[in-house]
Structures are given as C-alpha cells and as structure tokens.
DSSP file (Angstrom, degrees, kcal/mol; ACC not computed):
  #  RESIDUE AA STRUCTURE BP1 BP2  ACC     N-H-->O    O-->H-N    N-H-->O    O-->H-N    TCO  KAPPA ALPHA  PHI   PSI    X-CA   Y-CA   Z-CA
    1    1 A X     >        0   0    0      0, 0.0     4,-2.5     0, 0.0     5,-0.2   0.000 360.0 360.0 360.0 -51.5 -125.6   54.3   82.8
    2    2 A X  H  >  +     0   0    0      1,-0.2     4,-2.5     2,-0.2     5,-0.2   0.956 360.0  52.6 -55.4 -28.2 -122.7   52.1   80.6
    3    3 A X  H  > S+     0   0    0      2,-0.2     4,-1.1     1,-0.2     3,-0.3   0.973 111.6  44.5 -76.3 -43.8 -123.2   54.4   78.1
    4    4 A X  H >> S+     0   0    0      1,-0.2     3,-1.5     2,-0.2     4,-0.9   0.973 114.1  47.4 -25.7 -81.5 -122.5   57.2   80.7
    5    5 A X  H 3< S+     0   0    0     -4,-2.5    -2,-0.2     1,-0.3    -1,-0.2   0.722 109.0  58.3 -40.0 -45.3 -119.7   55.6   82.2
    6    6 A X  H 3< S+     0   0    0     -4,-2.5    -1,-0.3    -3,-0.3    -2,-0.2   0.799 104.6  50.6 -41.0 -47.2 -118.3   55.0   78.5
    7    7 A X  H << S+     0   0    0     -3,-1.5    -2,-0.2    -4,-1.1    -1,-0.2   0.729  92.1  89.8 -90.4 -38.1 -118.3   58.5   77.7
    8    8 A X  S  < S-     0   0    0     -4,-0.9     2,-0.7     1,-0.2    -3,-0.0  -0.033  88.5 -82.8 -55.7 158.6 -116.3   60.1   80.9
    9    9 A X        -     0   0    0      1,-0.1     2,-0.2    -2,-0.0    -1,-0.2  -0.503  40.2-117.2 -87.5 124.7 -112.7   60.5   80.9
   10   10 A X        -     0   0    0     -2,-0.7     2,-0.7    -4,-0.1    -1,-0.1  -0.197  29.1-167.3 -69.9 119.0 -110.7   57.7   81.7
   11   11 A X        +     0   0    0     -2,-0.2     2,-0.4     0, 0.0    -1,-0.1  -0.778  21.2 153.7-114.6 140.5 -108.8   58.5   84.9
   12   12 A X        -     0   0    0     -2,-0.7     4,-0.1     4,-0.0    -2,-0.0  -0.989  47.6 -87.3-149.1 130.5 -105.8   55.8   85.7
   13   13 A X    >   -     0   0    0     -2,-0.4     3,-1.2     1,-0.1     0, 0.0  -0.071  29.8-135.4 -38.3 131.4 -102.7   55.7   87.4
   14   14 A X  T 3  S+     0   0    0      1,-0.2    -1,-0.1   123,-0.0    -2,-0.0   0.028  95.5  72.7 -94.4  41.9  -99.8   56.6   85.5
   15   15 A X  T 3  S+     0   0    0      2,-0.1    -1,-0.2   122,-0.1   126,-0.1   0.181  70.0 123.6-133.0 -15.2  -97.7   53.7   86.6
   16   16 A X    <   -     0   0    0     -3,-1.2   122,-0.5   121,-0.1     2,-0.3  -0.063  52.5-139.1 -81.9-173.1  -99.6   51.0   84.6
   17   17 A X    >   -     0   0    0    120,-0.2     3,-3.6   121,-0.1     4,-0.4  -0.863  40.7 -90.6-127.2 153.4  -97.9   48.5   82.0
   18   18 A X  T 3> S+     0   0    0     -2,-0.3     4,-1.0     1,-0.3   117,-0.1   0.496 122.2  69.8 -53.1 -10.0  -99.7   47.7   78.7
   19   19 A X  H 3> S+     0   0    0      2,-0.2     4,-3.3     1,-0.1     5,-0.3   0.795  90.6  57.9 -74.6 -23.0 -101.5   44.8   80.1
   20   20 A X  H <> S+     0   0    0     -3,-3.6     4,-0.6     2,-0.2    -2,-0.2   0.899 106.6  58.6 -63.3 -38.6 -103.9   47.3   82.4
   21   21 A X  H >> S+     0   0    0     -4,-0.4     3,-2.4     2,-0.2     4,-0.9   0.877 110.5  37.4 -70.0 -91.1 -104.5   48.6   78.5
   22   22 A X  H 3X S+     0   0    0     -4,-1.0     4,-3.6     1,-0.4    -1,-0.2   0.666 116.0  50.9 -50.6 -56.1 -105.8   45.0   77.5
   23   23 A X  H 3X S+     0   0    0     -4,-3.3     4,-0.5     1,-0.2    -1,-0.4   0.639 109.5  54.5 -82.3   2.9 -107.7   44.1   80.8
   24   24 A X  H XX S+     0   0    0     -3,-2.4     4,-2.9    -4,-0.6     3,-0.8   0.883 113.6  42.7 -83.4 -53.6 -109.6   47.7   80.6
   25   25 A X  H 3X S+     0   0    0     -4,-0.9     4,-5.3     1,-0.2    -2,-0.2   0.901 109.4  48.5 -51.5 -34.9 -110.7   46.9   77.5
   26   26 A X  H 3X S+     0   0    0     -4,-3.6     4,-0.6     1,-0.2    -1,-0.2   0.777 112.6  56.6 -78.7  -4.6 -111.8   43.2   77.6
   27   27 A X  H XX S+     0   0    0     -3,-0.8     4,-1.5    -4,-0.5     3,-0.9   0.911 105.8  48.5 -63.3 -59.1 -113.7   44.5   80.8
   28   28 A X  H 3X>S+     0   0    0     -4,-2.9     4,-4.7     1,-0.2     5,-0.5   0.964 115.9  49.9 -44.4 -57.8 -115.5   47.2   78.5
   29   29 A X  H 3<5S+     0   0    0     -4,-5.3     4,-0.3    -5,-0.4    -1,-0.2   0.712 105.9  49.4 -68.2 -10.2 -116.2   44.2   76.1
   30   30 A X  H <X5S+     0   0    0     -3,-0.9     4,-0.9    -4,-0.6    -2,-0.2   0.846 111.1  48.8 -91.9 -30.6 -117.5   42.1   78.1
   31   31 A X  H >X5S+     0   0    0     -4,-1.5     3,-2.1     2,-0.2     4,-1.0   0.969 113.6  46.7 -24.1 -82.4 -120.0   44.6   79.7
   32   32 A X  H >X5S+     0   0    0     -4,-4.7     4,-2.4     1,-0.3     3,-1.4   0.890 109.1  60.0 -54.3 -31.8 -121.3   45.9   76.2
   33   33 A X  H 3><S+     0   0    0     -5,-0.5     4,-2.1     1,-0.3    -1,-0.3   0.844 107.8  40.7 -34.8 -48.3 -121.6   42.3   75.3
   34   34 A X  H <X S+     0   0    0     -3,-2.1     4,-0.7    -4,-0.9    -1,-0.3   0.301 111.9  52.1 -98.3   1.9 -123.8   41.6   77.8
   35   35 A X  H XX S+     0   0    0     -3,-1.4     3,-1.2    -4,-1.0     4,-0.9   0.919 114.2  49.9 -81.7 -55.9 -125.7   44.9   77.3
   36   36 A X  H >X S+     0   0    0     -4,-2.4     3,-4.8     1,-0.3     4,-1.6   0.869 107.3  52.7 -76.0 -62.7 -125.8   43.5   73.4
   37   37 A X  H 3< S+     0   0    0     -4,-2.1    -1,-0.3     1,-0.4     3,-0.3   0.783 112.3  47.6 -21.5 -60.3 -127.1   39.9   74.6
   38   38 A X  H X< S+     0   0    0     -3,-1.2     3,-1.9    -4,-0.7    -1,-0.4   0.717 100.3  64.3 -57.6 -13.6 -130.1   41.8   76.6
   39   39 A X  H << S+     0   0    0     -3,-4.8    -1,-0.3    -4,-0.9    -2,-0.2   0.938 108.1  39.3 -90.0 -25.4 -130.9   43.8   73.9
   40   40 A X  T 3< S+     0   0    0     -4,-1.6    -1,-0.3    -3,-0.3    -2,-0.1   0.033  81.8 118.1 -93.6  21.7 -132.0   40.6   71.8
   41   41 A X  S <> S-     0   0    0     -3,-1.9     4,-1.2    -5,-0.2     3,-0.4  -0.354  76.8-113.4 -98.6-160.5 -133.4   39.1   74.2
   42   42 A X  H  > S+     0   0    0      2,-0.2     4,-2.0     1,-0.2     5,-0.3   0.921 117.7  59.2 -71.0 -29.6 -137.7   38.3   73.6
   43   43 A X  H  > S+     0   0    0      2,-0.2     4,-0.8     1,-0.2    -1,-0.2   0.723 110.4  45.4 -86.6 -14.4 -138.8   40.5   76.3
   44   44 A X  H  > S+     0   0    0     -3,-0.4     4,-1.8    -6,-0.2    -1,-0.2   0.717 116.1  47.4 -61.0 -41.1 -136.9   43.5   74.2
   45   45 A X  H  X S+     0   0    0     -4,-1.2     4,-0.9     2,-0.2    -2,-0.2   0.865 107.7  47.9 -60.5 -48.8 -138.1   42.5   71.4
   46   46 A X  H  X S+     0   0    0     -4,-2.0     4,-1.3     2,-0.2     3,-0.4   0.943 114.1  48.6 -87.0 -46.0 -141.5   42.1   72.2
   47   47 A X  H  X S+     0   0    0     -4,-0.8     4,-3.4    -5,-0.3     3,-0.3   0.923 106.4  61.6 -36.8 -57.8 -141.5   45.8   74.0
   48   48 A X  H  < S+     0   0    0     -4,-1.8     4,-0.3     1,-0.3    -2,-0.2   0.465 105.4  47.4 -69.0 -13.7 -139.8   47.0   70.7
   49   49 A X  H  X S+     0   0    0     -4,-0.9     4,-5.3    -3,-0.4    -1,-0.3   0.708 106.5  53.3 -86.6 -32.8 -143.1   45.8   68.9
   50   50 A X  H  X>S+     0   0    0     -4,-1.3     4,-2.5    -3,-0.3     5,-0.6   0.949 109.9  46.9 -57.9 -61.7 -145.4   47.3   71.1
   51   51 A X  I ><>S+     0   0    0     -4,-3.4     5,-2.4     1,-0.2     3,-0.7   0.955 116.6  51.2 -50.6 -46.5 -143.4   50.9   70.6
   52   52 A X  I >45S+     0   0    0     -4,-0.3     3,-1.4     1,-0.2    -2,-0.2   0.987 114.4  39.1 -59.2 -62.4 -143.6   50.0   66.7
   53   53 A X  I 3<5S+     0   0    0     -4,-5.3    -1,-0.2     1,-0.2    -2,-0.2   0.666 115.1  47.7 -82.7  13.1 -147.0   49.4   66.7
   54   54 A X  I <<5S-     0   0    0     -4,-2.5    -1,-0.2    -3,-0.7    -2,-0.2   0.218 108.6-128.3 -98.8 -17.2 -148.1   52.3   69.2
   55   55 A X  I < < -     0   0    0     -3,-1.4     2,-0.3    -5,-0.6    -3,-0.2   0.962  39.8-160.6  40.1  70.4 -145.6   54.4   66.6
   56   56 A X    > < -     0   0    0     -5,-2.4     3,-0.5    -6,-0.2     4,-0.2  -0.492  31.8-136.7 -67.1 132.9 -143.8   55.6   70.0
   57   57 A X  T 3> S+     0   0    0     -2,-0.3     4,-0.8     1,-0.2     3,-0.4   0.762 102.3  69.5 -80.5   2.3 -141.7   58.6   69.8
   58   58 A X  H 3> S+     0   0    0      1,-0.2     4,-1.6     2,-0.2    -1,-0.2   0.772  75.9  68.1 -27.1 -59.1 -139.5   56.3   72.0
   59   59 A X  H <4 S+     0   0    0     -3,-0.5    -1,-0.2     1,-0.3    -2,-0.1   0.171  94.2  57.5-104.9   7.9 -138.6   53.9   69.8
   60   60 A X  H  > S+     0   0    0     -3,-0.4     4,-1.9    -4,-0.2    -1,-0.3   0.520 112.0  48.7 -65.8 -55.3 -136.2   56.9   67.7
   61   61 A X  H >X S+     0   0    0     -4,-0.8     3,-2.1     1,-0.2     4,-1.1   0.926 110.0  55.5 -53.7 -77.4 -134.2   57.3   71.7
   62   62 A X  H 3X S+     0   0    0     -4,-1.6     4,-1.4     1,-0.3    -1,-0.2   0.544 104.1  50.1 -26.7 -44.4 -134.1   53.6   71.4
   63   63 A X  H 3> S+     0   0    0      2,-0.2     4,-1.2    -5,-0.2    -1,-0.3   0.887 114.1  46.7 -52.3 -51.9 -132.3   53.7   68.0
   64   64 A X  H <X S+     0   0    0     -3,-2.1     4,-0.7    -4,-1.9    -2,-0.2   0.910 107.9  50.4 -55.8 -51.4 -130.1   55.7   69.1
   65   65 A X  H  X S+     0   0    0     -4,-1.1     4,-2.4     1,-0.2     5,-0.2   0.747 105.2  52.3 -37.0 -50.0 -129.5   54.3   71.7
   66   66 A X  H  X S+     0   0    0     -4,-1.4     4,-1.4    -5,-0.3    -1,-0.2   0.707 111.0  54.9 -68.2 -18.5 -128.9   50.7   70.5
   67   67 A X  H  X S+     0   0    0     -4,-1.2     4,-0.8     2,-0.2    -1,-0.2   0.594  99.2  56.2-100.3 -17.8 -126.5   52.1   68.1
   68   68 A X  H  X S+     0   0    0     -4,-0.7     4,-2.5    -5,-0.2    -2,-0.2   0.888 117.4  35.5 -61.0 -56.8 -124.4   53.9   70.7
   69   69 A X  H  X S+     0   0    0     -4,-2.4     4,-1.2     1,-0.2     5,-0.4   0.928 116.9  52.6 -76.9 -41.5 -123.8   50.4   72.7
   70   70 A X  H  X S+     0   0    0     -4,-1.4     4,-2.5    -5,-0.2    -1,-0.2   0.958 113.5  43.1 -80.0 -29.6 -123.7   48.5   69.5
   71   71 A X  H  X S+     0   0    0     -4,-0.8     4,-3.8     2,-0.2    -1,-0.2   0.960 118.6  48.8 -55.0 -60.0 -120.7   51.4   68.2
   72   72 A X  H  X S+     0   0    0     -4,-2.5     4,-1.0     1,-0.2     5,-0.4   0.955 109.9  47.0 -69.8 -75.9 -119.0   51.0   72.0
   73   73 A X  H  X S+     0   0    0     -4,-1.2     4,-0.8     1,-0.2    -1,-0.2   0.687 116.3  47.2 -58.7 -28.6 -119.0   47.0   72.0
   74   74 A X  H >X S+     0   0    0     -4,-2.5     3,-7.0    -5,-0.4     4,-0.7   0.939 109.1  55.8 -51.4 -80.9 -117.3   47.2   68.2
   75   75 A X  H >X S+     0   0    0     -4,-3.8     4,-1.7     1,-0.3     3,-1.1   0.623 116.6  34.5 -40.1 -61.1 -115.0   49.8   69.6
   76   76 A X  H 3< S+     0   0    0     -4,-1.0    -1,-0.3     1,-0.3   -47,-0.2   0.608 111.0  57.1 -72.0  -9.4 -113.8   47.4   72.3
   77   77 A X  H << S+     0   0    0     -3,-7.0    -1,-0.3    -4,-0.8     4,-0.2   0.785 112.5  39.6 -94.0 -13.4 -113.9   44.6   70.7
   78   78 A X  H <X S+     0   0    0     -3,-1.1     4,-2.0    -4,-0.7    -2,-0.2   0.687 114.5  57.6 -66.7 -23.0 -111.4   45.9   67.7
   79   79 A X  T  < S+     0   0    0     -4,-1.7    -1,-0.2    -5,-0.4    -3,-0.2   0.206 115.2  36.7-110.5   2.8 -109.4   47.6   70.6
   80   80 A X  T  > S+     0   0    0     -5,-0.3     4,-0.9   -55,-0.1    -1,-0.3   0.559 108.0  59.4-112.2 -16.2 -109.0   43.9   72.3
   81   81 A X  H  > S+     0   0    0     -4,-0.2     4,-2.1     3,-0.2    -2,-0.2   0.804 112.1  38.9-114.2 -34.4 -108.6   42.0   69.5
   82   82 A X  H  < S+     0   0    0     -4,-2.0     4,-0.2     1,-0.2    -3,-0.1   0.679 113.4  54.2-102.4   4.1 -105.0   44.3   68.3
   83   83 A X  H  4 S+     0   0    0      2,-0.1   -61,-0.2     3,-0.1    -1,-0.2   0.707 102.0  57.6 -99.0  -0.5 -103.6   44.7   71.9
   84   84 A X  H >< S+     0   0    0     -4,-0.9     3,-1.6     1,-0.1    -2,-0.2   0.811 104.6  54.8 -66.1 -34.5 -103.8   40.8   72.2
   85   85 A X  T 3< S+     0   0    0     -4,-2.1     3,-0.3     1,-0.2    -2,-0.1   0.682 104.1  49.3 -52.9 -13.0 -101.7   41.3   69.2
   86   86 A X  T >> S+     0   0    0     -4,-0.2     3,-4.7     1,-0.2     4,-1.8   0.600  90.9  87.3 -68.2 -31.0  -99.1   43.5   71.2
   87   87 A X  T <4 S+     0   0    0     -3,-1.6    -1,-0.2     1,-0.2    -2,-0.1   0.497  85.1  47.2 -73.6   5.0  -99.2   40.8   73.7
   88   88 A X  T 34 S+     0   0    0     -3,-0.3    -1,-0.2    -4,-0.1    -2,-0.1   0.506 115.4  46.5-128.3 -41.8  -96.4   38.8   71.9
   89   89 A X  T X4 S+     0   0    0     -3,-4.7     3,-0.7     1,-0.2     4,-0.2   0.862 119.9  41.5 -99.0 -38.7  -94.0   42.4   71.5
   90   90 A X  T 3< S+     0   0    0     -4,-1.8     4,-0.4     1,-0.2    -1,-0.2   0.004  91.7  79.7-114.5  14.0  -94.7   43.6   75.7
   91   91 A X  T 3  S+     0   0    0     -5,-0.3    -1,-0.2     2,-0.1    -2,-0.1   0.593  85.3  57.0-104.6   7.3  -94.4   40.5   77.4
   92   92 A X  S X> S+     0   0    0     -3,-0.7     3,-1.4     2,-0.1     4,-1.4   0.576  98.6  65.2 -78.3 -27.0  -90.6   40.7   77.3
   93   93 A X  T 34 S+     0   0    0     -4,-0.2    49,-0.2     1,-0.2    -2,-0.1   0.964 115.4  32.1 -61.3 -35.1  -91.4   44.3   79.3
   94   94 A X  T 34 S+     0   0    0     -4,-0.4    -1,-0.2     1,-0.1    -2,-0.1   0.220 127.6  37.7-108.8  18.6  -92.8   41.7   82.3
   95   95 A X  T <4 S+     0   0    0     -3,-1.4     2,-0.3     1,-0.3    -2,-0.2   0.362  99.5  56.4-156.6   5.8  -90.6   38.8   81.9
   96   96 A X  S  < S-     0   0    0     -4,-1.4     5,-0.4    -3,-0.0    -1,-0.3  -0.975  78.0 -76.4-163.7 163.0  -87.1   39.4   81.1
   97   97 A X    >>  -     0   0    0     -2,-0.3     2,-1.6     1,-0.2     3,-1.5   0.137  55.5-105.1 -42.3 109.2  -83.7   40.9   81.7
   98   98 A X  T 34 S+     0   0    0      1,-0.3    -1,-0.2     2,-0.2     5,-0.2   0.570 122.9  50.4 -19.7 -23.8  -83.4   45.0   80.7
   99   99 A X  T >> S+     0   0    0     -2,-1.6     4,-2.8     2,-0.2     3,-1.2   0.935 106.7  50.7 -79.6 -44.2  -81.3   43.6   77.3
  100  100 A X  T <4 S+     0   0    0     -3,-1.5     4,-0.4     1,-0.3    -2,-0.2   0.854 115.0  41.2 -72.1 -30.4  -83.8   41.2   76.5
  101  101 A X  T 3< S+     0   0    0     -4,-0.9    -1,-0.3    -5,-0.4    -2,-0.2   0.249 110.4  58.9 -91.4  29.2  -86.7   43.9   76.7
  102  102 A X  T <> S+     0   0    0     -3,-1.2     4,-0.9    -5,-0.2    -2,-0.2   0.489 106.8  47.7-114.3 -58.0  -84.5   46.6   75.0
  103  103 A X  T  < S+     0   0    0     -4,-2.8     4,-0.2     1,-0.2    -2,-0.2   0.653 108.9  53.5 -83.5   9.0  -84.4   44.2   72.2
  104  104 A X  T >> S+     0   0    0     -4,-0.4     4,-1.0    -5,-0.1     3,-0.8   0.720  91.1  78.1 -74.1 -68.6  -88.2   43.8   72.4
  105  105 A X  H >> S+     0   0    0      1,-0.3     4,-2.2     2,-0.2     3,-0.9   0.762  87.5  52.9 -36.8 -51.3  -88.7   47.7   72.1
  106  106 A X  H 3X S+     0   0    0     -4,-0.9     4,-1.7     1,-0.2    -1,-0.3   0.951 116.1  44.5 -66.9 -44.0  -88.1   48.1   67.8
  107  107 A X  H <4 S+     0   0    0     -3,-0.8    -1,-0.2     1,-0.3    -2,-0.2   0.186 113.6  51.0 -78.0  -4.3  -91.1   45.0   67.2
  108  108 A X  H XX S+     0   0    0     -4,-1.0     4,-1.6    -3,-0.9     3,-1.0   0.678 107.1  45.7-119.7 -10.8  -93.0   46.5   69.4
  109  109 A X  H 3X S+     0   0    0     -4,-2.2     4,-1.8    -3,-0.2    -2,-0.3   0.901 116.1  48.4 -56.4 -37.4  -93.1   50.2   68.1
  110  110 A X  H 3< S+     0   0    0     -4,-1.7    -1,-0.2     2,-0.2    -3,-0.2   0.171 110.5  53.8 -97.4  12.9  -93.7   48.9   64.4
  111  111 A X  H <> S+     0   0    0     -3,-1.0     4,-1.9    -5,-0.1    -1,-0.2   0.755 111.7  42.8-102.0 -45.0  -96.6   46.7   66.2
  112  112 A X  H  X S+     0   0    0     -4,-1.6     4,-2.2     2,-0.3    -2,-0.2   0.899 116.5  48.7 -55.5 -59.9  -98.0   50.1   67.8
  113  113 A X  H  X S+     0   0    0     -4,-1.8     4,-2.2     1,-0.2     5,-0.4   0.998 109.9  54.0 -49.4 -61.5  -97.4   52.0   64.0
  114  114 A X  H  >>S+     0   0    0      2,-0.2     4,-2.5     1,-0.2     5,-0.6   0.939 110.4  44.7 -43.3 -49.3  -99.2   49.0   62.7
  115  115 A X  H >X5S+     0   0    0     -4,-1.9     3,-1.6     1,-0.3     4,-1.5   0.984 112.4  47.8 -46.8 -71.4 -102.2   49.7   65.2
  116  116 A X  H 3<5S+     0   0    0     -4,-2.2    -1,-0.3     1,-0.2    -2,-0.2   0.786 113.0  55.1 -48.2 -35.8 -102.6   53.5   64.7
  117  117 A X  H 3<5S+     0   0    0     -4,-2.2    -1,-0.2    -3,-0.2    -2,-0.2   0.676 123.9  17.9 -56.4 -28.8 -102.4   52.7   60.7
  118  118 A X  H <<5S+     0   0    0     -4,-2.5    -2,-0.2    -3,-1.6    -3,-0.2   0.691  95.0 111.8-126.0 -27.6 -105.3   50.2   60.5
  119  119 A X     << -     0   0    0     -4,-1.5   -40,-0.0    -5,-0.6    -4,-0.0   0.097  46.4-166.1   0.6 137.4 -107.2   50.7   63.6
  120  120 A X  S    S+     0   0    0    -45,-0.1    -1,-0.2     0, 0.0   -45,-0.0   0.538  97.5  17.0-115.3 -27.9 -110.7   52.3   63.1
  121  121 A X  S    S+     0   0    0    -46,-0.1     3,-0.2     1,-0.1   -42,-0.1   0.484 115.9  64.6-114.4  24.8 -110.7   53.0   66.8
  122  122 A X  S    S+     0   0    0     -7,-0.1     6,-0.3     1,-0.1    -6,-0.2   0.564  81.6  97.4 -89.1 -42.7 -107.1   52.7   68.1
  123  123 A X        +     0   0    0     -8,-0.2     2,-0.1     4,-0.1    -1,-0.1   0.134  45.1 113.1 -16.8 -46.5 -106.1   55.7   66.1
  124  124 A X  S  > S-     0   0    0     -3,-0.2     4,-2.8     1,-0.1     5,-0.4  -0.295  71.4-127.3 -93.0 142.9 -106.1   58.5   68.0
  125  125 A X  H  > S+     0   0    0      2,-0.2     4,-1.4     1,-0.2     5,-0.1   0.863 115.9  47.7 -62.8 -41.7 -103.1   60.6   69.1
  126  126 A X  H  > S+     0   0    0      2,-0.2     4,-3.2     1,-0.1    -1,-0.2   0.988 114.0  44.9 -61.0 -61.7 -104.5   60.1   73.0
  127  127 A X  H >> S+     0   0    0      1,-0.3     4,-2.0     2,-0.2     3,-1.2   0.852 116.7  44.7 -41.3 -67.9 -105.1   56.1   72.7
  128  128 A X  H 3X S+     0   0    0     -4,-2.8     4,-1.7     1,-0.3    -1,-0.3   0.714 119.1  46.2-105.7 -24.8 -101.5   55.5   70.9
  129  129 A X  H 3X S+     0   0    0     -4,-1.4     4,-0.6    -5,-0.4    -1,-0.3   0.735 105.6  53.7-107.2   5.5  -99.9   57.9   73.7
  130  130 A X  H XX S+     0   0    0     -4,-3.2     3,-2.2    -3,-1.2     4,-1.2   0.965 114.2  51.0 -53.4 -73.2 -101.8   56.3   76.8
  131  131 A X  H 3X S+     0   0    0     -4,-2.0     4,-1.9     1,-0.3    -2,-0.2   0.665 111.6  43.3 -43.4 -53.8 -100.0   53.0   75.1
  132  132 A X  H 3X S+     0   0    0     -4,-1.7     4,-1.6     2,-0.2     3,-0.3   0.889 109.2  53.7 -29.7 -62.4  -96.7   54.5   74.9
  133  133 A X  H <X S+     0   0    0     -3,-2.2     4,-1.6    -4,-0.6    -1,-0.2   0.811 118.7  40.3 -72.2 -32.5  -96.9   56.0   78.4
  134  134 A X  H  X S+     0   0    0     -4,-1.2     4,-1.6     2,-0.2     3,-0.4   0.938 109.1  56.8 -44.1 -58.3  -97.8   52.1   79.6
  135  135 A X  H  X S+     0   0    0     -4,-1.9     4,-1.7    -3,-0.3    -2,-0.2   0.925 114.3  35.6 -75.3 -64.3  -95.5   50.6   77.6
  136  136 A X  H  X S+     0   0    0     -4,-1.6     4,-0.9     1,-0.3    -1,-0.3   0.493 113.9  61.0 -68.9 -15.8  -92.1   52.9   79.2
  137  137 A X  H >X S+     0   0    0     -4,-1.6     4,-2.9    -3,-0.4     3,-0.5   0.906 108.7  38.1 -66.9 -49.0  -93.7   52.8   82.6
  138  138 A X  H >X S+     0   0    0     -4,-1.6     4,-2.6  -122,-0.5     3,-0.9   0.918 114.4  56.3 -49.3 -61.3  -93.5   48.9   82.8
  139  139 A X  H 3X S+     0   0    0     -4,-1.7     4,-2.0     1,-0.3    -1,-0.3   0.790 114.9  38.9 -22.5 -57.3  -90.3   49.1   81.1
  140  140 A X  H <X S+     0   0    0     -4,-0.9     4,-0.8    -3,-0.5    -2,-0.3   0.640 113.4  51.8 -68.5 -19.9  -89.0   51.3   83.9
  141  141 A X  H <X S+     0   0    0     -4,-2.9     4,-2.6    -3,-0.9    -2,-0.2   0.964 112.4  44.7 -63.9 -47.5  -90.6   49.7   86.5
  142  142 A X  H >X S+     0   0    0     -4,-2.6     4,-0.7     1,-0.3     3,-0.6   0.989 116.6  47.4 -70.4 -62.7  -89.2   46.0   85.6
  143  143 A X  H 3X S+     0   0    0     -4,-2.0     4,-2.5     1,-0.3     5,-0.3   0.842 107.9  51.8 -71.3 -22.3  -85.7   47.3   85.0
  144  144 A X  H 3X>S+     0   0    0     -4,-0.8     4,-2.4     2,-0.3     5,-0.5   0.962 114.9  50.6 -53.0 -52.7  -85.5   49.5   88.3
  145  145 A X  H XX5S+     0   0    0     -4,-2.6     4,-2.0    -3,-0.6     3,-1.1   0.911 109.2  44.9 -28.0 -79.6  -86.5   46.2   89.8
  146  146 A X  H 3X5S+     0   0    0     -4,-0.7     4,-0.6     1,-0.2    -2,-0.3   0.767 117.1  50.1 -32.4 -55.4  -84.1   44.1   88.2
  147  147 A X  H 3<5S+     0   0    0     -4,-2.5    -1,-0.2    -5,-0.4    -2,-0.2   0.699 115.5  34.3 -82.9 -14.8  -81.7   46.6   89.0
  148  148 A X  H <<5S+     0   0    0     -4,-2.4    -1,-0.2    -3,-1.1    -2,-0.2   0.527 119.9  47.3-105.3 -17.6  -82.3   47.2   92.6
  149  149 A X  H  <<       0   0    0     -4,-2.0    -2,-0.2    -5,-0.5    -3,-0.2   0.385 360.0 360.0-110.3   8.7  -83.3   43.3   93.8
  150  150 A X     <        0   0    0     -4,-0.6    -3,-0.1    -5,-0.2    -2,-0.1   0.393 360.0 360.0-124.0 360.0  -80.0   41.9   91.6
C-alpha cells in the first residue's frame, strides 16, 4: 500500500513554500523507515527462511519488493538530507523584509543548481520546478503580506 501511495502523482496546493517540500519528504522517510525497521525484524526473517527453504516462488515478489521500499527510503532520505540544506537560503522567504529575501534569492538559486547537479534523486526537471514553484509562491505570499499588513 506505501509502495502504492509512493508511485501516484503527487497532488498539492500550488500555494505552498519550500518548507511543505522538506515536511513531505521527512514524512515519506519516516514511513519507509519504519517499513525498513519491520522488514528486519525476526518474525521477517524467520518467514524469509521458511520461503528459502520451501524454494517459494514468493520469495523473487519479495525481492522485489524489498528493493522497491529500500530504493524509496534512499530516495527520501537523499531528498531530506539536501532541502535541509536549502533551509539556510529559504528561511529569509518566511522571516524577513521583501529586500532582505530578494537578497536571499541568488544563494538560493546556486543552492537549487547545486541540488539538480549532484542529486541522484532531486534531479529531475519536475522535482527542481515543484521547488521553484514553492520557492516564488512563499516569496509572493510573504511580500503581499508585508505589503498589505505594513
């Protein structure tokens, strides 16, 4: 069923700020984590000898399977571990004056270039233009704020 749920197309309000980007992921990662955790646990194991020594045609789904979740919990754990690195370049977008996140904006594109260049799952032309689309709603939300409450 995660692995299901993994696979569908992520549908999201186009309104969010790059932080929605961070807490979707560490949500994913904490999920697969805890798929990974079960998968090791003895009573998997011990099933996963039975099927070995029964030579199950099971225990081939079962590969696959485990390698599907073990693929997804990398993927989100690479894909958390460089938008807490963002979080440094986009927290001027949720905490200070339209100049100060203007001057935010060049250090956090060349943080974004940096992803999409060493990423092994960040990479992709959808992923780096969800981020964009975050990054310039938050940015427009905060300064409309600013501009309308000042």
């Amino acid at each position: 069923k995660v692995l299901a749920e993994n696979d569908q197309l992520r549908k999201e309000a186009d309104d969010l700020g790059p932080r929605a980007e961070l807490d979707y992921w560490k949500k994913k990662l904490s999920k697969f984590n805890h798929l990974l955790e079960q998968l090791k646990s003895p009573d998997v194991k011990a099933v996963l000898g039975v099927l070995a020594a029964a030579k199950s045609k099971l225990l081939k789904k079962w590969r696959a399977l485990d390698i599907r979740i073990t693929d997804a919990a990398n993927e989100a754990k690479d894909n958390v571990k460089y938008l807490y690195s963002l979080e440094k370049y986009y927290d001027p977008l949720y905490n200070s004056d339209p100049v100060s996140m203007v001057d935010a904006i060049p250090g956090l594109i060349n943080a974004i270039k940096m992803i999409q260049s060493v990423s092994q799952y960040y990479n992709t032309s959808e992923k780096i233009s969800s981020l964009f689309v975050k990054v310039g709603a938050q940015h427009e939300r905060k300064s409309s704020h600013i501009l309308f409450s000042g």
